[in-house]
C-alpha positions as a printed Julia matrix, in Angstrom:
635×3 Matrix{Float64}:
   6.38   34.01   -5.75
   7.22   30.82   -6.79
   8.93   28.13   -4.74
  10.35   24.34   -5.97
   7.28   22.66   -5.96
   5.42   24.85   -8.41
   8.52   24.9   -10.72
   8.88   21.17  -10.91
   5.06   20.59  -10.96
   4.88   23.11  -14.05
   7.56   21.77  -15.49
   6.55   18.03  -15.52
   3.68   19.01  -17.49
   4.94   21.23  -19.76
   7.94   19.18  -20.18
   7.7    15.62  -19.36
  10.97   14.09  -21.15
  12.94   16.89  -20.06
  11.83   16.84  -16.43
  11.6    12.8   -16.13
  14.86   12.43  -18.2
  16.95   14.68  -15.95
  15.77   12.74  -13.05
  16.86    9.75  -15.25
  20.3    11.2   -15.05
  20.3    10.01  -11.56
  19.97    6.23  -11.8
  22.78    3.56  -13.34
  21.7     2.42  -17.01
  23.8    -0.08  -19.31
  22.17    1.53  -22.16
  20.63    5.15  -22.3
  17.33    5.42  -24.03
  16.63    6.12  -27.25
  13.33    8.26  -26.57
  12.29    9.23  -22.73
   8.45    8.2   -23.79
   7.08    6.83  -26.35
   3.12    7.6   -27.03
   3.45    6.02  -30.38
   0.67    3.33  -29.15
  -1.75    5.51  -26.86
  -2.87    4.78  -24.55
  -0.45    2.55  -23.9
   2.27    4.69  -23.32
   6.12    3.63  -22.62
   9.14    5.09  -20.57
  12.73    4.9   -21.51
  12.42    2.93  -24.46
  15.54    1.35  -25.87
  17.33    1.9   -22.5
  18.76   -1.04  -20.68
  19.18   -1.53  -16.74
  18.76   -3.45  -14.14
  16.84   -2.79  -10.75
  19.2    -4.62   -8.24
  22.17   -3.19   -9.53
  20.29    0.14   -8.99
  19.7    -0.93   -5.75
  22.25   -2.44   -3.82
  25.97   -2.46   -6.67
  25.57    0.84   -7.48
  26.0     2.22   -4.08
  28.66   -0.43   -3.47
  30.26    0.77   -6.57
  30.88    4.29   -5.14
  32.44    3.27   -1.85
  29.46    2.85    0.5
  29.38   -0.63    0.8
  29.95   -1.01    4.7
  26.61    1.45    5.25
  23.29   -0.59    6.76
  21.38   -1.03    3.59
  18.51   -3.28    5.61
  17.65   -3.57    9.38
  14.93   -6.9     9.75
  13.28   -5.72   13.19
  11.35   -8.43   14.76
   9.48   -8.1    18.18
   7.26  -11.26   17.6
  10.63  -13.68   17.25
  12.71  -10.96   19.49
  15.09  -10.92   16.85
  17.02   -7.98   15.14
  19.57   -8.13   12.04
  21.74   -6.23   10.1
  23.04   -6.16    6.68
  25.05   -3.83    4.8
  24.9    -2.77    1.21
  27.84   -5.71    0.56
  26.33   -8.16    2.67
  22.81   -7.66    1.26
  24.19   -7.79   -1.73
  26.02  -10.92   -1.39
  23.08  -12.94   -0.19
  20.8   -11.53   -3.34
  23.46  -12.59   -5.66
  23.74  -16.06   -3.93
  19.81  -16.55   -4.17
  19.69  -15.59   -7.79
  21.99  -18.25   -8.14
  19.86  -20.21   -6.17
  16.71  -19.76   -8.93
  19.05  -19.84  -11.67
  20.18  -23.91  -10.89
  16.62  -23.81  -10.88
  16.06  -23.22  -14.48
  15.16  -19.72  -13.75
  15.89  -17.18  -16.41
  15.1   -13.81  -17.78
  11.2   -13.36  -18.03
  10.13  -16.22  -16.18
   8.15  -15.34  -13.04
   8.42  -16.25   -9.53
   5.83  -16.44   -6.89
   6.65  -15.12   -3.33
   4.49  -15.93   -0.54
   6.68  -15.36    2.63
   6.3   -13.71    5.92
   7.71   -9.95    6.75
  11.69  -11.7     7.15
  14.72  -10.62    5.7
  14.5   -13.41    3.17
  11.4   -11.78    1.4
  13.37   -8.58    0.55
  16.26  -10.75   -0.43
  14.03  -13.06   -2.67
  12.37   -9.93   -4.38
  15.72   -8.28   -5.25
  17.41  -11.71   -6.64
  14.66  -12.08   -9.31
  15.59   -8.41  -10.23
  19.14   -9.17  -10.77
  18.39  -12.09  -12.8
  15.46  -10.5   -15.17
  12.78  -13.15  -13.42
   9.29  -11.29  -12.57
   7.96  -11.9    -9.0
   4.4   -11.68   -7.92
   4.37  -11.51   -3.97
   1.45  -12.72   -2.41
   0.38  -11.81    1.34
   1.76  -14.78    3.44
  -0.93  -16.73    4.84
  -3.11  -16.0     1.96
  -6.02  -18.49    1.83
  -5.05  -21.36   -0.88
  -7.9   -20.71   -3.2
  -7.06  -17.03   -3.74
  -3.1   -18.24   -4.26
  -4.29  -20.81   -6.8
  -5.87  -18.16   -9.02
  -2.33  -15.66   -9.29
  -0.97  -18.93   -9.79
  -3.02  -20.09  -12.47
  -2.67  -16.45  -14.05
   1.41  -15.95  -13.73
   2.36  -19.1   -14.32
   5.23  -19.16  -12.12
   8.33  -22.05  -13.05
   8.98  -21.43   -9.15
   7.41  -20.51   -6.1
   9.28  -19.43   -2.85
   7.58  -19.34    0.45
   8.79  -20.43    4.53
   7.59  -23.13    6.64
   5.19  -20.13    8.66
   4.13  -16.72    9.76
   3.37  -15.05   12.75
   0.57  -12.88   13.79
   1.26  -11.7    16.91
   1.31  -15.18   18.88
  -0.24  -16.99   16.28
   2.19  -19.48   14.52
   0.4   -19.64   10.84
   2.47  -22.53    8.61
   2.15  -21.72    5.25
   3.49  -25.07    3.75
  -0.33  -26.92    3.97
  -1.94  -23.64    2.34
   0.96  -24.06   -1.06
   0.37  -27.08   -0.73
  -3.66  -26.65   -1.63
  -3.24  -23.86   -3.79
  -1.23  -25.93   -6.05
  -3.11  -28.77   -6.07
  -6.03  -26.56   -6.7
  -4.42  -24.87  -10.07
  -4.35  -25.71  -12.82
  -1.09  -24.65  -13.83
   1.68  -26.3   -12.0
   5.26  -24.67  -10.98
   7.8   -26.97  -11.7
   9.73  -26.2    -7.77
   9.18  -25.08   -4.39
  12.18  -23.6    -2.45
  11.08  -22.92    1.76
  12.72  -21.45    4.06
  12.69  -23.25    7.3
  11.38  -21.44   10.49
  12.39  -23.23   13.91
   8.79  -21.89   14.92
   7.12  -24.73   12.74
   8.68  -27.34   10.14
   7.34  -27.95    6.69
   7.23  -31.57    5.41
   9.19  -31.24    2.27
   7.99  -33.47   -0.99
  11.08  -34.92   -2.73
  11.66  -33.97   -6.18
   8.99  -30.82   -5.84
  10.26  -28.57   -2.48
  14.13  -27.49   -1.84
  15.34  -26.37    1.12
  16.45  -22.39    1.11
  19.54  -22.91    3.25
  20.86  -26.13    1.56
  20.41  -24.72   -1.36
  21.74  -21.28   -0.55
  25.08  -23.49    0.75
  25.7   -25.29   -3.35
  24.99  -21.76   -5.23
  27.48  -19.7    -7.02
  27.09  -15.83   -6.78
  24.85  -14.22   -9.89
  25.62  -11.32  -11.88
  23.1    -8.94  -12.72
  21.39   -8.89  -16.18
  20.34   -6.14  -18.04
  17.07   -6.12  -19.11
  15.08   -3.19  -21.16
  13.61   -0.43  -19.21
  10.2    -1.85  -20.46
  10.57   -5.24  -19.22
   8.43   -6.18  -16.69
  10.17   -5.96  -12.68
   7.19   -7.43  -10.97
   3.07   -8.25  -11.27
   0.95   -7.74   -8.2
  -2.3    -8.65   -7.69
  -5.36   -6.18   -6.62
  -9.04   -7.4    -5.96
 -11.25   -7.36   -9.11
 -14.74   -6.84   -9.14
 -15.15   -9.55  -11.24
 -13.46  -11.81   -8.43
 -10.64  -12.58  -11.15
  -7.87  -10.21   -9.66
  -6.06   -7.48  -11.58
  -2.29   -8.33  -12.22
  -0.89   -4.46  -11.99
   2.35   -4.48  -13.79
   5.5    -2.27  -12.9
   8.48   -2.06  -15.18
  11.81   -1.66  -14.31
  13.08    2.07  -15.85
  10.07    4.13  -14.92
  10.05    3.06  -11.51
  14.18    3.26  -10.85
  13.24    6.43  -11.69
  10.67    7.76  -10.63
  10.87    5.82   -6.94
  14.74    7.19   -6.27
  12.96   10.97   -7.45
  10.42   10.59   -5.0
  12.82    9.54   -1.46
  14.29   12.84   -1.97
  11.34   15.08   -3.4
   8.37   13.73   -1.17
  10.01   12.53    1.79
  12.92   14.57    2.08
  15.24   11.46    2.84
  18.78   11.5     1.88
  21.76    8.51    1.03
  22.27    7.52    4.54
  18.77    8.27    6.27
  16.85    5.33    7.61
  13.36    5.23    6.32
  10.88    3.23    7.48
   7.79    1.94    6.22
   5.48    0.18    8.26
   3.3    -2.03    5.92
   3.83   -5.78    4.18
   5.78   -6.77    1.43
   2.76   -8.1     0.26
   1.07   -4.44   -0.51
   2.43   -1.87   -2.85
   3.42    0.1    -0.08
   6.04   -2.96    0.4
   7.4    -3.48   -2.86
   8.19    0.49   -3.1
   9.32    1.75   -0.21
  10.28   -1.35    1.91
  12.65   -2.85   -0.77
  13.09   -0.8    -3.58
  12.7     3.3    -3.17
  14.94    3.23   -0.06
  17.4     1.14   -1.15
  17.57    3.01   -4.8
  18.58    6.27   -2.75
  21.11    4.42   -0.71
  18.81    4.43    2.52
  18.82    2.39    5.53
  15.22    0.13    5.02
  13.8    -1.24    8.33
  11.77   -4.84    7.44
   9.58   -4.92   10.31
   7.65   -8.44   11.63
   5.28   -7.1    13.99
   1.66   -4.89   14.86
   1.44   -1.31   15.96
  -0.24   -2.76   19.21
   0.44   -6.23   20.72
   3.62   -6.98   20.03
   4.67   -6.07   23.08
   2.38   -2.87   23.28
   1.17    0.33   21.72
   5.06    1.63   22.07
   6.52   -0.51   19.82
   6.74    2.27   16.98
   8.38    3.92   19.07
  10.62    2.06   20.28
  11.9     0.84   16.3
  12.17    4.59   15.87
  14.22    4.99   18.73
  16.61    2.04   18.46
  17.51    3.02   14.52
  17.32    6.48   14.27
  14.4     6.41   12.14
  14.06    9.82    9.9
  10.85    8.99    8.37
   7.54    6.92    9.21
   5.74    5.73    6.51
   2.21    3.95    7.57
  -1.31    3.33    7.59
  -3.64    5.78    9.53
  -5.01    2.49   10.94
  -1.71    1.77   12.76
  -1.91    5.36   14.39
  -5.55    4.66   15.13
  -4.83    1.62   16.94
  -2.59    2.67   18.83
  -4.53    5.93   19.92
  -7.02    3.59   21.25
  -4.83    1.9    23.46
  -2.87    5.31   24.31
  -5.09    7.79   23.64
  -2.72   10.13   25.8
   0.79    8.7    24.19
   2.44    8.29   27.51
   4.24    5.42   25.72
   5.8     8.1    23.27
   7.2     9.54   25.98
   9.3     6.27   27.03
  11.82    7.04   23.94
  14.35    9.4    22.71
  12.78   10.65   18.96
  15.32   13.21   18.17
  15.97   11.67   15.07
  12.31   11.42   13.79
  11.62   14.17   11.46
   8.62   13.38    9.65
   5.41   11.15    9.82
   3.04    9.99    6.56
   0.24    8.07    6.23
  -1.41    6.62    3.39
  -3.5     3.69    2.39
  -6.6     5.02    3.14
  -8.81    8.55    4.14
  -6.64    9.9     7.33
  -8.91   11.52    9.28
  -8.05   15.41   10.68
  -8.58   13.71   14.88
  -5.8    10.8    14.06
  -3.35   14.08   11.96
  -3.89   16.18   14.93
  -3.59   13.68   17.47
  -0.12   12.79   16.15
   1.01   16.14   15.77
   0.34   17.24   19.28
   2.36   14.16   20.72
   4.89   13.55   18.27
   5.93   17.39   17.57
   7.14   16.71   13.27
   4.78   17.44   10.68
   2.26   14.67    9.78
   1.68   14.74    5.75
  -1.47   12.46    4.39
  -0.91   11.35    0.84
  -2.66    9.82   -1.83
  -1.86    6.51   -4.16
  -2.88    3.36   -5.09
  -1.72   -0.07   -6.19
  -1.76    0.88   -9.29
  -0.35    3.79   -9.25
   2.95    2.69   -7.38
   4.2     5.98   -5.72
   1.91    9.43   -4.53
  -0.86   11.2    -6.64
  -0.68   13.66   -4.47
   1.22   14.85   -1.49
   2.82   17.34    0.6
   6.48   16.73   -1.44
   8.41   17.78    1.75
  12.1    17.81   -0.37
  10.6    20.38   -2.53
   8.11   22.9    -0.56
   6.1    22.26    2.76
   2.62   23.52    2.12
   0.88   23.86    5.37
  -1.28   21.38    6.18
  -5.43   21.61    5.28
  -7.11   18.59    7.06
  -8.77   16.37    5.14
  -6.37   17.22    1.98
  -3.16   14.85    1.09
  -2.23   18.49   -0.13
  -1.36   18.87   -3.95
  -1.15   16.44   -6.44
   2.82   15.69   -7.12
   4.83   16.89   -9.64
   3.97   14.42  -13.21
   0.37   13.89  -11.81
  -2.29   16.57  -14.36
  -5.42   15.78  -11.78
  -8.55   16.98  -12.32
 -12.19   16.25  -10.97
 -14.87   15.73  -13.5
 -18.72   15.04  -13.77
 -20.17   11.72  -15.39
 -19.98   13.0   -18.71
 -16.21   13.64  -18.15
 -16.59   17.68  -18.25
 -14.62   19.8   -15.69
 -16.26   20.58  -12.94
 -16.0    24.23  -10.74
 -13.26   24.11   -7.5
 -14.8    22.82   -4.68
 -17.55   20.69   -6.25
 -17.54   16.79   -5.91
 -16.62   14.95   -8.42
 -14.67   11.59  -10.17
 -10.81   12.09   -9.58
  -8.75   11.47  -12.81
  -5.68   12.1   -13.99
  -4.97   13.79  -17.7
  -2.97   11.23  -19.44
   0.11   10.11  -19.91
   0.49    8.49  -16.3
   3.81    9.5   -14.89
   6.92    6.96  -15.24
   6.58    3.81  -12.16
   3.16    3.73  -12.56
   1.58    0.68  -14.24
   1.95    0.16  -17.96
  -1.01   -2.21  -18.39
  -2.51   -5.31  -16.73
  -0.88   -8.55  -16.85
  -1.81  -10.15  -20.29
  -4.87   -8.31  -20.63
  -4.39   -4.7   -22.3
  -8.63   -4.75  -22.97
  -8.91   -5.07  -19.22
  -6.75   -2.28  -18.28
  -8.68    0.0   -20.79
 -12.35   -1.41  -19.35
 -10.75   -0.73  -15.94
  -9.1     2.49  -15.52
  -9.36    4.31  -19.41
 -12.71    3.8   -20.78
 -15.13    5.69  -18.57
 -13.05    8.62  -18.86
 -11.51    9.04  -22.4
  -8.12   10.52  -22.05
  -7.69    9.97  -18.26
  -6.8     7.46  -15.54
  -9.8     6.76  -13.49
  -9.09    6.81   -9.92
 -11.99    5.27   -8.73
 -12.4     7.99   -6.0
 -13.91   11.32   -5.48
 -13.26   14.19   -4.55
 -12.98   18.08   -5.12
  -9.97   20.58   -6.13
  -9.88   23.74   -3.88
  -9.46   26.99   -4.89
  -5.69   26.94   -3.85
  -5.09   23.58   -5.74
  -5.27   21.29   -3.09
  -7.17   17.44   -3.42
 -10.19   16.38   -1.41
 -10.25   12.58   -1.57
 -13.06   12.22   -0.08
 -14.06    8.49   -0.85
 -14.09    5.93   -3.2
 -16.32    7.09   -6.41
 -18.96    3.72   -4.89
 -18.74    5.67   -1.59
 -20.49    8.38   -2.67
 -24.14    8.03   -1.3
 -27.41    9.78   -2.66
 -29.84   10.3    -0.14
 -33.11   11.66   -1.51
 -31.42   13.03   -4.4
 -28.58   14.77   -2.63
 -25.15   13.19   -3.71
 -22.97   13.17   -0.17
 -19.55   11.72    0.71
 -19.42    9.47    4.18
 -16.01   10.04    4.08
 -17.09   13.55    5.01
 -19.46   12.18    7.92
 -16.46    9.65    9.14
 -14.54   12.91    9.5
 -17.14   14.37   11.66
 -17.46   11.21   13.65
 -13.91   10.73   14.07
 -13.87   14.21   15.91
 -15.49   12.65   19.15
 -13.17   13.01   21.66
 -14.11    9.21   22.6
 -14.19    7.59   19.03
 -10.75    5.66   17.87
 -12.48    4.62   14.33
 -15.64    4.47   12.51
 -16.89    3.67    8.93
 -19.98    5.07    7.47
 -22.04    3.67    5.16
 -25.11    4.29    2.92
 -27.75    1.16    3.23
 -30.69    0.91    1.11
 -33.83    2.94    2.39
 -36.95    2.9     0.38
 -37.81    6.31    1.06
 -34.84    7.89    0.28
 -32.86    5.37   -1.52
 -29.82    5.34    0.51
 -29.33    6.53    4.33
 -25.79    7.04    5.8
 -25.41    4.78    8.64
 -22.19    5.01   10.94
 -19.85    1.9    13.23
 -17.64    3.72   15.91
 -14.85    1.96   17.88
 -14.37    3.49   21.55
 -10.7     4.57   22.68
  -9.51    2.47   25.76
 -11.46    3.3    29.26
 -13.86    5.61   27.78
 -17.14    5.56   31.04
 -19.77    7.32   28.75
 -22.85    4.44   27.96
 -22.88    4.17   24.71
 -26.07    5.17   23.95
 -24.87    8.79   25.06
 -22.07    8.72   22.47
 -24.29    7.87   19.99
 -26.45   10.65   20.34
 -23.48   12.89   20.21
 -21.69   12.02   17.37
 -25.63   12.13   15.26
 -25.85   15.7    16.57
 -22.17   16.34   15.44
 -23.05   15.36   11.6
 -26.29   17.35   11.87
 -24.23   20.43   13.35
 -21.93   19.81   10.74
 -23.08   18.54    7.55
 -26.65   19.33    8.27
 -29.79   17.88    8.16
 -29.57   17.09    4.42
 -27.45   14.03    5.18
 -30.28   12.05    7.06
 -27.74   10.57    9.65
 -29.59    9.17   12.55
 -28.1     5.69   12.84
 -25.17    4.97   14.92
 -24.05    1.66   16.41
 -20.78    0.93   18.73
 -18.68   -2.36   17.99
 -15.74   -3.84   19.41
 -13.82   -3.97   16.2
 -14.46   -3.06   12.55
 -13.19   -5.67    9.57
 -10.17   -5.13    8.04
  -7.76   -6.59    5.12
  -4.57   -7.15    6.33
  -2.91   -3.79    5.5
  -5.72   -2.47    7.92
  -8.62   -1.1     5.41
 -11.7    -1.25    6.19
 -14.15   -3.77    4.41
 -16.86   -0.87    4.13
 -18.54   -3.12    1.26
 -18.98   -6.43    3.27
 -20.24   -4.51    6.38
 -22.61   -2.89    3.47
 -23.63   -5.71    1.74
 -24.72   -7.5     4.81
 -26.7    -4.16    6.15
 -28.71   -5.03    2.85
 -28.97   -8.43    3.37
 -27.03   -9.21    0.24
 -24.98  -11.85   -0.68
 -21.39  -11.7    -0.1
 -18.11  -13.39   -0.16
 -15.87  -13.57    2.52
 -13.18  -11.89    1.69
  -9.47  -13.48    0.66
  -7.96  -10.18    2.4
  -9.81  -10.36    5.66
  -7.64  -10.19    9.16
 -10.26  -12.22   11.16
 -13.42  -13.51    9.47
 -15.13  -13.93   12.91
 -15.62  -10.16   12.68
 -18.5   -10.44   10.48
 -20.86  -12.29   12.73
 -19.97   -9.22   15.09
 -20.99   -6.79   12.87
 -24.29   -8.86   11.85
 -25.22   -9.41   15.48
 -24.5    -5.14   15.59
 -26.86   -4.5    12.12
 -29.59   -6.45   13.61
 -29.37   -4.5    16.86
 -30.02   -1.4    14.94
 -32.77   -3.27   13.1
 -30.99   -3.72    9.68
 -29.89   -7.25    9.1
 -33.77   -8.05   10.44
 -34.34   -9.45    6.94
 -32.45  -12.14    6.8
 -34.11  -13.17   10.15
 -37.08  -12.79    8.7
């Protein structure tokens, strides 16, 4: 019997244009296209060529337009300022259109970008959305991002303005960002021609004359700006993801494709409707930001909550809670590392129990492997389903997922379910053949990529080939593994470089970390494979300890190695296990499993630009030489 999901996944394959152009249907367009995609140039394939829009207008006028322009269209929750604010559709609107006019006294016009490097306030959002109205491309970087790694996406956009504030805040940190623009630009090469900051009473940025404008005085001398329509190909934004090269990857995102395909999924995946509030609990500085912070919520006439906080901290591990609460939150949207941390400090959610959730229907996570202790944890307390899925920067919306508009599957730990309806995945060996269900493999996806998902790299279509095409002729390359069940759903089970051969056995640690995660004491762990001259690699594992757990940790250790042999067997050679205080992170809360690897081989490293606290890594060297790893580079 079939049900919606396998009729719109069968027909998005079989029938791309008609599928993606009835979803099209759905979104406001000056111009209708002349062909829903083009794959005249493969691979470089196109969406809604010849059709005109505009993404603002999409996002904030069109609702306006049909009478709901007194609904919240943006709530900017912020516990580390104790500040909350309000803006509906008309009044967001209003102060988008009066910051495009801002840029446009500015010189700014259609196709010239705009670098954002601002904190998680209101003014972000509004920034982003007025460079959509007026055609301008914006590259956000993470606030507080060190100077050098700002210099190079500045040297590579070649922005003709940048906007930023006077500071951040990480929990009680005040972070000014004016000294850090200040050195990035000075470090460039290429120099933007303005600076406009938006003063924070928390700390005051010297302003240069002639170079930096003030946001407010400024805002107080503009003139409204209309919208512009620009073609469904033009670029909407460039953001920047880590390289191996150290030269990062500009992903681009254009505006039709992702109207589309963004306002398909609010419904579809995460079963919001006009009117819901939606939440997502990440950075504007992530992907996870830029679609469903500003634009996916706002394109189905959602209330967005903007959110300048930490799971934990700011006050305390009920904060989530709380937002939920207070707004009548529908849907969650966050990084298993949130839950994580907050299970540590709650591991028995007595904070949960401290607010009315009667609105909250549905939890996801994404942005990295959620492990089946942190799915079931949640379940049990929160009482809504709790749906892993699977994207990437790149990829802009979900490769796979449990699409919760269309058919709930039940839930297979481990598994962000099914890949979604436009994604053909499939899980191949090296030599790119097919291999049997349940085997590990490389995840890829048949091409042509789905509309919203990136076009090409930022002035360099060889790169994007050499990066995501090549290897695999005819498909994206993920860059993780994985296996396809029998029944169709995904394994992701790590990235492809997390796949470890010990003594000629290929085996995933993301499968160990599952096992590890298990422990009723363990809040995280990573595992990784370190060089071993006997058997080339050995899985070694770092587990963070829940809040007043009174086992030594010696004992734990032994327990979670006998879990993995229990488990996964003896074939997987785990017999290393250290406890730390903390495990490093980027910002959005992954963790840096190839630092913490390259120093357990005594290899040279970089610290990364992403890093939440680079003191971490003399914690984990003093932890690698306890275990008799890092002993090397005593030596």
């Amino acid at each position: 019997m079939t049900n919606l999901y396998d009729e719109a996944y069968q027909q998005s394959l079989k029938d791309p244009e008609g599928f993606w152009g009835k979803a099209a249907e759905d979104c406001f367009w000056y111009k209708k296209w002349d062909k829903v995609l083009d794959d005249s140039n493969k691979p470089f394939y196109r969406w809604f060529v010849g059709a005109e829009t505009n993404t603002c207008y999409n996002a904030l006028d069109f609702h306006i337009d049909k009478g709901r322009g007194d609904q919240l269209a943006l709530i900017y929750d912020s516990p580390v300022t104790d500040t909350i604010k309000k803006y509906t559709y008309t009044e967001l609107r209003d102060e988008v259109a009066k910051f495009a006019g801002v840029l446009k006294n500015q010189g700014v016009t259609k196709g010239d970008r705009i670098i954002i490097y601002m904190p998680m306030i209101a003014e972000a959002a509004i920034a982003m959305l007025a460079c959509a109205r007026i055609g301008a491309v914006h590259s956000v970087v993470f606030g507080g991002f060190a100077a050098k790694e700002l210099a190079t996406r500045i040297n590579d956009a070649k922005p003709k303005v940048m906007v930023s504030a006077s500071c951040g805040i990480e929990v009680q940190r005040v972070i000014e960002y004016k000294p850090l623009l200040d050195e990035a630009i000075r470090l460039s090469d290429y120099k933007p021609e303005k600076c406009i900051i938006f003063q924070r009473p928390m700390a005051k940025a010297e302003m240069a004359a002639g170079m930096d404008v003030d946001w407010n005085e400024a805002m107080a001398k503009a003139e409204p700006a209309d919208c512009v329509p620009v073609a469904a190909t033009d670029p909407l934004y460039i953001l920047y993801t880590s390289g191996t090269t150290g030269q990062p990857k500009g992903v681009v995102r254009d505006n039709g494709g992702h109207i589309v395909a963004l306002k398909w999924t609010m419904k579809n995946i995460y079963d919001v409707d006009a009117g819901d509030v939606y939440w997502a609990a990440s950075d504007v500085g992530w992907v996870v930001g830029h679609s469903y912070i500003v634009y996916g919520p706002l394109f189905k006439g959602c209330t967005t909550i903007l959110f300048e906080g930490k799971p934990v901290g700011t006050p305390d591990a009920g904060v989530f809670w709380r937002v939920i609460s207070e707004h009548g939150v529908k849907s969650l949207f966050t990084a298993p590392t949130a839950f994580r941390a907050i299970k540590r400090d709650d591991p028995k959610g007595e904070f949960i129990k401290k607010y009315d959730l009667s609105n909250f229907k549905i939890l996801f996570l994404a942005g990295e492997r959620s492990d089946p202790d942190t799915i079931q944890w949640s379940e049990r307390n929160l009482n809504v389903p709790v749906i892993d899925h699977w994207w990437q920067t790149e990829t802009g919306w979900a490769i796979c997922a449990n699409c919760m508009g269309l058919h709930r599957f039940p839930v297979k730990y481990g598994s962000p379910t099914k890949a979604a309806p436009g994604w053909d995945v499939q899980v191949v060996d090296e030599g790119c053949n097919p291999v049997p269900p349940g085997k590990i493999g490389a995840l890829v996806v048949k091409l042509p990529l789905p509309p919203g998902t990136l076009p090409t790299l930022y002035q360099n279509d060889e790169r994007y080939k050499e990066s995501y095409l090549d290897e695999f002729p005819g498909y994206y390359k993920t860059a993780d593994a994985g296996y396809i069940d029998e029944e169709g759903y995904v394994y992701v089970m790590s990235r492809t470089d997390d796949i470890i051969n010990v003594a000629g056995h290929r085996l995933s640690t993301g499968a160990m970390e599952e096992v590890l995660s298990d422990h009723q004491d363990v809040a995280e762990c990573a595992v990784l494979g370190v060089e071993d001259k006997l058997k080339g690699q050995v899985p070694v594992g770092f587990i963070v300890l829940k809040a007043g757990v009174t086992k030594s940790n010696e004992e734990i250790v032994k327990e979670v190695v006998q879990m993995v042999r229990d488990r996964i067997g003896p074939v997987a050679a785990f017999k290393t296990a250290t406890v730390v205080k903390r495990l490093p992170k980027t910002r959005s809360g992954k963790i840096l499993r190839g630092t913490i690897q390259k120093i357990a081989d005594n290899r040279e490293f970089k610290v990364p630009a992403t890093i939440d606290d680079p003191t971490i890594l003399n914690e984990m060297e003093e932890a690698l030489t306890g275990i008799g790893l890092a002993k090397a580079r005593k030596d």
